[in-house]
Residue frames as qw, qx, qy, qz and C-alpha x, y, z in Angstrom:
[[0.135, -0.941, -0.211, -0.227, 25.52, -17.95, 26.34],
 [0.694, 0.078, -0.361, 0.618, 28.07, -15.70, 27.24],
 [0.296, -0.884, -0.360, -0.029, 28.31, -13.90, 30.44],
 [0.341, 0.714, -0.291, 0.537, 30.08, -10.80, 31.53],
 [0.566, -0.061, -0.601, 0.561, 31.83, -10.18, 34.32],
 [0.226, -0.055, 0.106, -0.967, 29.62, -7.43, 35.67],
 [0.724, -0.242, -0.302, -0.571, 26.59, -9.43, 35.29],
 [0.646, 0.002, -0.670, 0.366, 28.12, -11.96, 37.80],
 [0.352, 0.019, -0.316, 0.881, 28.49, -8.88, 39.86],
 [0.267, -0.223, -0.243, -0.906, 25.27, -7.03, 38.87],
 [0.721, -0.274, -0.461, -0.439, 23.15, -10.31, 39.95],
 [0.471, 0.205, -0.722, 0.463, 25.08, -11.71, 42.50],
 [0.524, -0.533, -0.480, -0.459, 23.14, -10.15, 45.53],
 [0.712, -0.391, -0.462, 0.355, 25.44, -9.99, 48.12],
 [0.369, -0.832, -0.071, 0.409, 25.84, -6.61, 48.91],
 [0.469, 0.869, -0.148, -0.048, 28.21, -3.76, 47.15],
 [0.882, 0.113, 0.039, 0.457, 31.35, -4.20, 45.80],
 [0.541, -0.683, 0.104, 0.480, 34.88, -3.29, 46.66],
 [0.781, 0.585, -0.058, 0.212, 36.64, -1.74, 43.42],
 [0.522, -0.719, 0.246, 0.387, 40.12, -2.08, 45.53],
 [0.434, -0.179, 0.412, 0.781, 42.96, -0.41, 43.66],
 [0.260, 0.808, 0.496, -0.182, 40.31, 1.80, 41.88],
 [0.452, 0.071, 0.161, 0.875, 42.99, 4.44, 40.84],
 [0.019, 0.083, -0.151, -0.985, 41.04, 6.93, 38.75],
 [0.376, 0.247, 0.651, -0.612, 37.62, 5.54, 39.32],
 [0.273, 0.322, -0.583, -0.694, 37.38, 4.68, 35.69],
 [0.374, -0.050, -0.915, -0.146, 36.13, 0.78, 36.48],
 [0.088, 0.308, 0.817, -0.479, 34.18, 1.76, 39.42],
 [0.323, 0.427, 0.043, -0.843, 31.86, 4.53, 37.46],
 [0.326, 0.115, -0.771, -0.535, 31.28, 1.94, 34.92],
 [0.208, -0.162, -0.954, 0.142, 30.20, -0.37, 37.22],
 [0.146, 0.483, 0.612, -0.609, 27.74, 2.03, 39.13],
 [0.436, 0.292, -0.292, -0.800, 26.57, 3.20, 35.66],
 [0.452, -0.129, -0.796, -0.382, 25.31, -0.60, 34.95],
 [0.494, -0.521, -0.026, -0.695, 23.86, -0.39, 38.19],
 [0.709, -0.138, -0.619, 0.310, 25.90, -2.26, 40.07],
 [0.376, -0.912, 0.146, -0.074, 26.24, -0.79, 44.19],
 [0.837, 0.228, -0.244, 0.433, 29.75, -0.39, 43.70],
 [0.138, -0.985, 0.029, 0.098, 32.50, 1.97, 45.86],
 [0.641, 0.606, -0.329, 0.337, 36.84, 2.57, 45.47],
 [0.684, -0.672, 0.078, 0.274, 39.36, 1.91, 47.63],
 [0.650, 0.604, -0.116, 0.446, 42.94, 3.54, 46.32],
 [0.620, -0.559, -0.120, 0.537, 46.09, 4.02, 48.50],
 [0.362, 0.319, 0.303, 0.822, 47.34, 6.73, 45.80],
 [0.009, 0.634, 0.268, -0.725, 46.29, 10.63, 46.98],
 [0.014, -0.319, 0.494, 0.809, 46.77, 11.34, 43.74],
 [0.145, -0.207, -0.858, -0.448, 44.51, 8.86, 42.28],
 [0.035, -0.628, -0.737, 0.247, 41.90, 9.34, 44.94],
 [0.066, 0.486, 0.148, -0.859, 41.92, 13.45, 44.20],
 [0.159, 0.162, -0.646, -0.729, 41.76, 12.45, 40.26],
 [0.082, -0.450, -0.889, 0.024, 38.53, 9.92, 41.10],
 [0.187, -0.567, -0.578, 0.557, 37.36, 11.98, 43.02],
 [0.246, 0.477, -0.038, -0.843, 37.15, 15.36, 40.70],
 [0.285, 0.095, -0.769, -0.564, 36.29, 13.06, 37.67],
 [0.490, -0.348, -0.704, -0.378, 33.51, 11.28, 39.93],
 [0.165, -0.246, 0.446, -0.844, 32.28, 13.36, 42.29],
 [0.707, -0.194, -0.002, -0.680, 29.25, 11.27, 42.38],
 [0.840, -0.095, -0.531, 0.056, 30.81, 8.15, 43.87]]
């Protein structure tokens, strides 16, 4: 059986996850779309404005 790396993450149970270097918030929105509690950390303004209009709901 092979598992993903998200499901590791999904089941795990310890509490939400960091998606540091997040950029454009491409890997965190995935994640909170499988229903993982996920948030971004990104030192980039740039990237955080671009997350941030692309996923206003994170």
């Amino acid at each position: 059986m092979h598992t993903h790396g998200w499901e590791l993450v999904a089941t795990g149970g310890a509490g939400p996850v960091a998606d540091v270097g997040c950029g454009p918030g491409h890997v965190t929105a995935h994640l909170r779309n499988l229903g993982v509690a996920v948030f971004g950390i990104e030192l980039s303004p740039a990237m955080i404005d671009i997350a941030r209009r692309n996923h206003p709901d994170l």
